[in-house]
N, C-alpha and C positions, 0 to 999 in steps of 0.2 A: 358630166357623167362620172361617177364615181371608178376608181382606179380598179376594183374587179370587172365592173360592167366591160372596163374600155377592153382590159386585156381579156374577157370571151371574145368579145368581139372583133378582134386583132385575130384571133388565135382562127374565129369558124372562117374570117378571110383569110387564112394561111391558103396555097397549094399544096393538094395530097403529098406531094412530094418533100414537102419542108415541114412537118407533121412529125415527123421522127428527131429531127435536130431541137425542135422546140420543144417536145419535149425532156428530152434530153437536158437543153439549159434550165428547165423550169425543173426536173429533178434536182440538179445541182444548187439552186439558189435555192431550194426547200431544205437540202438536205446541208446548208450551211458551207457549199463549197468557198476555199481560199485558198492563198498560195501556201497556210501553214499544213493545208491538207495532203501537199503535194510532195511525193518520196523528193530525194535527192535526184535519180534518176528519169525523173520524168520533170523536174525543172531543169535539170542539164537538155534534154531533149527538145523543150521549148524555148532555148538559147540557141540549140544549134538551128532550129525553123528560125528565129529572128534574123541570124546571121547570113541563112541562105535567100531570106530575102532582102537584108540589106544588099546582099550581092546581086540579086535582080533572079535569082534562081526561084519564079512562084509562074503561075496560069493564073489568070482570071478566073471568076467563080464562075460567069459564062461559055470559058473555054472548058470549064472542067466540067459542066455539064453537056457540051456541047463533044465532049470524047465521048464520054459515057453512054450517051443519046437520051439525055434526061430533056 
């Protein structure tokens, strides 16, 4: 299967719920996103996420659906 065919077909088996985040990433990789796109200020902020989960400071993506009542 050719790599468009597969990803429609990844994409109509998404849940409605995860429809928004994908497209999201599929905006970004269109629109040529990198880390040279990104200010100073929002690579310092994805430093300090690294950090707070090297510290153990993160919820599961289950637990954070499971707040939400996703």
């Amino acid at each position: 299967m050719a790599t468009r065919e597969e990803l429609h077909r990844l994409v109509d088996e998404l849940p409605e719920a995860e429809l928004d985040a994908a497209r999201s990433l599929l905006d970004d990789l269109r629109n040529g996103m990198d880390d040279d796109t990104l200010t100073p200020e929002e690579l310092a902020e994805i430093e300090r996420g690294r950090e707070a989960i090297r510290r153990g400071e993160y919820i599961t993506m289950e637990e954070y659906r499971r707040q939400r009542g996703l």
